[in-house]
C-alpha positions, 0 to 999 in steps of 0.5 A, a space after each residue: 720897159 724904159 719910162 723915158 720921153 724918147 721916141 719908141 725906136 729908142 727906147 726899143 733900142 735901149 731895153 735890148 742892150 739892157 739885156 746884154 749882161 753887165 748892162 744896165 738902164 744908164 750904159 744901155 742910154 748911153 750906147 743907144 744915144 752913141 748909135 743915134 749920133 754915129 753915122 749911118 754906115 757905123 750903125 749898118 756895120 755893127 749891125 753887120 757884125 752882130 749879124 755875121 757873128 750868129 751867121 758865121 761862126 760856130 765851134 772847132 771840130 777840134 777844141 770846140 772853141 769859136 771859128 769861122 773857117 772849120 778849125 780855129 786859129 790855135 788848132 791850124 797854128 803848128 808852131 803850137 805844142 801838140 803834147 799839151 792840151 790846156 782843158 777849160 769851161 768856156 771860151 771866155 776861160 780860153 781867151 783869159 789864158 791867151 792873154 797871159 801870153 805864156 802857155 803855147 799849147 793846144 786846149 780843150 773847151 768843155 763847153 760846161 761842167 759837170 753838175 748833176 744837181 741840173 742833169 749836166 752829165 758827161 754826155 753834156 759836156 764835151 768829154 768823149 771829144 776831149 778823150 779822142 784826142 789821145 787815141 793817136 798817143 800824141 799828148 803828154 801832159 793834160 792841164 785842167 784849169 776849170 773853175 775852183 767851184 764846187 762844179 769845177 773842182 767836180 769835174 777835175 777830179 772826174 777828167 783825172 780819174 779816166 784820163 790817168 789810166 791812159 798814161 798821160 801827165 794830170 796837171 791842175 792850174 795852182 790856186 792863184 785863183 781864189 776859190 770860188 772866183 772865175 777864170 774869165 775876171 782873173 788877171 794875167 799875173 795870177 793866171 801867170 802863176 797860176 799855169 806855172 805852179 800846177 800840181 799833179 792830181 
């Protein structure tokens, strides 16, 4: 619990963003404080936000990315290459992509990776979801840019040995990446170059 002077509410207020991860005592004062000294309304819309988000939004059928109208907005866009689909851990790792502005294929959110050591196995994972979507002969190439983890590198190889079989291009991303560090803290130029020296598995 916070030690402070301020009143209960406040302090309540203040111990719930410091769970919110990268929040500590100071930044979590420091918005509570924010909220105190905004109007009424700011403070009810963001509570409004907060709540639609749980309320509203769930996965894409499709790529298991977050939508709040069944598919999400990648899935709907046809100006979108159908022919490539770009396979990663979590959405967080989706937006990284986005950002960078160069890839203008379809993806595959994974939702996890493999780790047998904590019991994630394929069924854990969304790996039969991502298979079916080459059941229609549509995709070319495939584009793994999972973590450079030990996980990572695991499930990589792992996605490549089934899915080669089926006659489809197996790319991963280049190591612009540095080993061990994640896809959602990388900058765009690297994750730039990283997309256009990818090499076959």
């Amino acid at each position: 619990m916070t030690l402070s002077c301020f009143a209960d509410p406040i302090n309540r207020l203040i111990n719930k963003f410091k769970k919110l991860p990268g929040i500590g005592e100071k930044t979590a004062t420091r918005l509570t404080l924010h909220i105190l000294n905004c109007s009424k309304r700011e403070a009810e819309e963001l509570a409004k936000s907060i709540s639609d988000v749980k309320e509203k939004v769930s996965f894409c059928p499709v790529c298991f990315n977050f939508s709040d109208t069944g598919l999400c907005k990648v899935c709907r866009d046809d100006r979108r290459d159908g022919e490539t689909i770009c396979v990663v851990e979590e959405p967080a790792d989706f937006l990284a992509i986005e950002k960078t502005g160069k890839y203008k294929g379809k993806y595959h959110i994974l939702q996890g990776v493999l780790s047998p050591l904590d019991g994630v196995g394929p069924e854990e994972i969304k790996v039969k979801e991502l298979i079916e979507r080459f059941r229609d002969g549509k995709v070319r190439e495939l584009i793994i840019a999972t973590n450079p983890s030990v996980e990572g590198e695991a499930t990589a190889l792992y996605l490549a040995k089934i899915i080669k079989p089926t006659g489809v291009k197996v790319t991963r991303i280049a190591y612009g990446i540095p080993v061990g560090g994640d896809i959602e803290y990388t900058d765009e130029n690297t994750l730039t170059k990283a997309l256009e020296g990818r090499t076959d598995l």
